[in-house]
C-alpha positions, 0 to 999 in steps of 0.5 A, spaced: 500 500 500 506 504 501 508 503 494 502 506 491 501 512 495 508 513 493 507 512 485 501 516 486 503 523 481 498 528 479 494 534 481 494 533 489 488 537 489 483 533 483 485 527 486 482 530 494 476 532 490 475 525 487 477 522 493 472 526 498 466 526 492 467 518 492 467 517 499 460 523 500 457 519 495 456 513 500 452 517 504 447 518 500 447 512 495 446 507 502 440 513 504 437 512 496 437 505 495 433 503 500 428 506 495 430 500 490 429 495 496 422 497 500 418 500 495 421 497 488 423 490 491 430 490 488 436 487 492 438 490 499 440 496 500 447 493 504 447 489 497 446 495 493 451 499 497 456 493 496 455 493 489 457 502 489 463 500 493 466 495 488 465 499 483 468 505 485 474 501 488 475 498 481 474 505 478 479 508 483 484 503 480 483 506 472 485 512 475 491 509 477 492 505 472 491 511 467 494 516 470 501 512 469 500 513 461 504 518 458 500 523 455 502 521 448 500 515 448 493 517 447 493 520 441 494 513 438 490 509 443 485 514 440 485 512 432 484 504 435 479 505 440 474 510 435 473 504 430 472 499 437 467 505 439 463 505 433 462 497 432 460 498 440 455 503 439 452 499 432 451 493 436 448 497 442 443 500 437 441 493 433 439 490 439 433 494 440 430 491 446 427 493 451 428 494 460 422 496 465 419 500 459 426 503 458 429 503 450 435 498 453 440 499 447 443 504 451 446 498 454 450 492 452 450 486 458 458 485 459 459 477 461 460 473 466 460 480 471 453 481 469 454 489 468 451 493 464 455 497 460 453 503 456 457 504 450 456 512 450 460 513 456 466 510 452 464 513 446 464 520 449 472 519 452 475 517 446 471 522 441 474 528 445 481 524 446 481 524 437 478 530 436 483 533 441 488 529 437 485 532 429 486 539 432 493 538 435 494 536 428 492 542 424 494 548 429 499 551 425 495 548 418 490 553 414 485 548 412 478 549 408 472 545 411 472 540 406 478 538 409 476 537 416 469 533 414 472 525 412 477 526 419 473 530 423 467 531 422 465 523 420 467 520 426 463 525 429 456 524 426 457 518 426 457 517 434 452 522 435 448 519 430 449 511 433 446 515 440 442 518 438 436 514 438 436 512 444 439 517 448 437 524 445 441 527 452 448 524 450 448 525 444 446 532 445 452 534 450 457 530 445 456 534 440 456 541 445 462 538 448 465 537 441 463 544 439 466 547 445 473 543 444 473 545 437 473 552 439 478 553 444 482 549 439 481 555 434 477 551 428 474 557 425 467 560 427 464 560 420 464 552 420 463 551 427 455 555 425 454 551 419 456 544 423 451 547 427 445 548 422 447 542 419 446 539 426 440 541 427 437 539 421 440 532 421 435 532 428 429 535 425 430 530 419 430 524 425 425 527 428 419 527 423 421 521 420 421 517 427 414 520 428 411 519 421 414 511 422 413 510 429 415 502 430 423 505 428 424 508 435 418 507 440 417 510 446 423 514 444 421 521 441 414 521 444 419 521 451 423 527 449 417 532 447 413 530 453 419 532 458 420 539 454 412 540 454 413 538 461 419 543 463 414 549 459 409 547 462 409 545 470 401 544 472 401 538 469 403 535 475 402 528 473 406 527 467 411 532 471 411 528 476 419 526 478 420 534 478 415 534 483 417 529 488 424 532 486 422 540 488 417 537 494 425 534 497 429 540 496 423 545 498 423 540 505 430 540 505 431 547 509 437 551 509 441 545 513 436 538 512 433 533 514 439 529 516 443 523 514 437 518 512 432 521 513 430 523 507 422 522 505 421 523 498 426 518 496 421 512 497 417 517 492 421 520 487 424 515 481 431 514 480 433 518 487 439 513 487 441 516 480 438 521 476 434 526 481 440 524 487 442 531 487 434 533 490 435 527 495 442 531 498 439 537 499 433 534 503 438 530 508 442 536 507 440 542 505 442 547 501 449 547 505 450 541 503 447 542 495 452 549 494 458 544 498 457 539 493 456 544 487 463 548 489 467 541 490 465 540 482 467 548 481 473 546 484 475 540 479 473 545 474 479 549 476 484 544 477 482 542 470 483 548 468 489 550 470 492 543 468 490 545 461 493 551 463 500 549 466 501 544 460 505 546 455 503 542 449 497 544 445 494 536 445 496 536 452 492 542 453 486 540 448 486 534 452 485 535 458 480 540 456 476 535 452 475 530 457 475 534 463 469 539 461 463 534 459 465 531 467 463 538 470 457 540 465 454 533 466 454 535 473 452 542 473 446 539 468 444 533 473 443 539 478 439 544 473 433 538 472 433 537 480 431 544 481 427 544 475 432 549 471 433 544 465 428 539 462 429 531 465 435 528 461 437 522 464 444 523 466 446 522 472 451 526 477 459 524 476 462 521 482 455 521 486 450 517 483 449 509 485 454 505 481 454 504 474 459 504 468 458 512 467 462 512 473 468 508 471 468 512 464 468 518 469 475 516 472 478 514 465 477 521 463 480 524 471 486 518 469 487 522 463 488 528 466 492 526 472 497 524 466 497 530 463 498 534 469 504 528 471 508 531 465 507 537 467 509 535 473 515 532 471 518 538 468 517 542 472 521 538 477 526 538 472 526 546 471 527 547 479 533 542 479 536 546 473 534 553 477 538 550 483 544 547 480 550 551 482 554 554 475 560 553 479 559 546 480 557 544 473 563 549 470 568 544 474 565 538 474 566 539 465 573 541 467 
């Protein structure tokens, strides 16, 4: 155990708001998950507890492992895990089944573990990772749009478009996250705004044809205008329930909650573990804990940037931004649909919600951070040995 915590290397500071949001996220899951046990009569909740356990411990160990990589090397394991993602993600699509009344081709069933994985979540990691790559690439190039759509802008649509129909969410955050990534790598605006258009026509198209054949994705686009019409339109309490018990929880809540455990709504609101565990927080917190857990992700929002500032290479600073924004965005919007501030979207709260493989997914891209901010690390170690070298003693040890 010694000889790990001395190859620990990294940002001190990610690694404490990882750590601490790991180790709060017991807390809540333990108090949720009795929802699953009581009233849903799914397992226990020491067996659910065990189970986040498990895979936040083996989550922890893809950080670590992660974290040992030379940055470089991403750039090429970034060309052979694109085709991998995009078989993955064509096979989730083709199995077009069905879980609890929920479209299931979000999820693929790993064997022998008997986890579901969600390929999306890997999708997302090594799609930012090439983009970074393809614009670390063309820096210093004058390259016309046509240039960028094979390389570029291929692989993306065709991530986007193999999650789509079954995560509208996903899929949307991805390609804001690539917009945003290509922005800050100085891809030119005017093709970014007709990326843009061309997006929103590509949906629109989907849009109407899966209304007009609706046997191709049920459930699925009927889903997402029924929860913007709800969002627009909250009186209608029963199609809008999971806000409703939500605000219940947070309202309750107080300025200082309930305390461990004692949450109500937990027992009423759907998804508490996962999707709307930020309510349930702040009803056995309040808004103490609900601002604390919110300035830890700011703070990693920091951190993240100042790795990306700190490193000297521009893949290395596409990079981090890249994989480490989407973790504090997803997070921030997890938030806004708790207090109503967004539409509902299915994502789950980075780090907090009840294990799953969005977790582990979460600590590949905090891996990859760390190991650009290990780089940076190393040489700055070896710039402050050069400062101190005495003159005098390297003159005559050359002589």
């Amino acid at each position: 155990m010694r000889t790990v915590f001395e190859n620990i290397k990294g940002d001190k500071a990610i690694w404490a708001v990882v750590a601490l949001l790991a180790l709060f996220s017991f807390l809540p899951v333990y108090s949720a998950s009795s929802n699953l046990e009581y009233v849903v009569g799914t397992g226990t909740t020491m067996g659910h507890l065990v189970k986040h356990a498990m895979l936040l411990i083996l989550g922890f160990g893809i950080i670590y492992g992660v974290h040992r990589i030379p940055t470089h090397f991403f750039k090429g394991l970034s060309l052979i895990a694109l085709p991998i993602v995009l078989v993955l993600l064509g096979f989730t699509l083709a199995q077009g089944t069905t879980n609890e009344g929920a479209n299931a081709s979000r999820w693929i069933q790993l064997p022998l573990v008997g986890i579901k994985f969600q390929t999306s979540n890997l999708a997302s990691v090594v799609l930012m990772v090439y983009v970074a790559r393809y614009l670390t690439k063309i820096k210093d190039k004058t390259i016309t749009f046509s240039e960028s759509i094979l390389p570029l802008w291929l692989p993306v649509f065709l991530v986007v478009i193999l999650i789509l129909p079954a995560n509208l969410s996903t899929a949307a955050i991805i390609f804001s996250m690539v917009l945003m990534l290509c922005f800050l790598g100085g891809y030119p605006i005017k093709y970014l705004l007709g990326i843009v258009g061309s997006g929103i026509l590509c949906l629109t198209l989907f849009v109407l044809l899966a209304k007009a054949v609706p046997d191709i994705f049920p459930n699925r686009v009927d889903t997402w205008m029924s929860r913007i019409e709800n969002f627009r339109n909250p009186a209608d309490t029963e199609a809008d329930y999971q806000i409703e018990k939500a605000k219940i929880a947070i309202a309750t809540g107080g300025i200082v909650g309930k305390g461990a455990g004692k949450s109500i709504q937990k027992n009423f609101l759907p998804e508490s573990y996962s999707d709307f565990i930020y309510a349930i927080i702040i009803e056995e917190y309040g808004l103490i804990g609900g601002f604390t857990l919110m300035f830890f992700y700011l703070l990693l929002l920091f951190r993240i940037v100042v790795v990306a500032n700190g490193n000297q290479t521009i893949f290395g600073k596409l990079l981090v931004l890249g994989v480490g924004l989407p973790i504090v965005f997803q997070a921030l919007i997890n938030m806004a649909v708790a207090v109503e501030l967004f539409p509902v979207t299915g994502q789950t709260l980075p780090l907090i919600s009840r294990g799953g493989t969005s977790s582990w997914m979460t600590c590949l891209a905090i891996g990859i951070i760390l190991s650009a901010s290990v780089k940076e690390e190393v040489k700055k170690k070896s710039r402050s040995k050069i400062d101190d070298t005495n003159p005098l003693e390297v003159l005559s040890g050359q002589l």
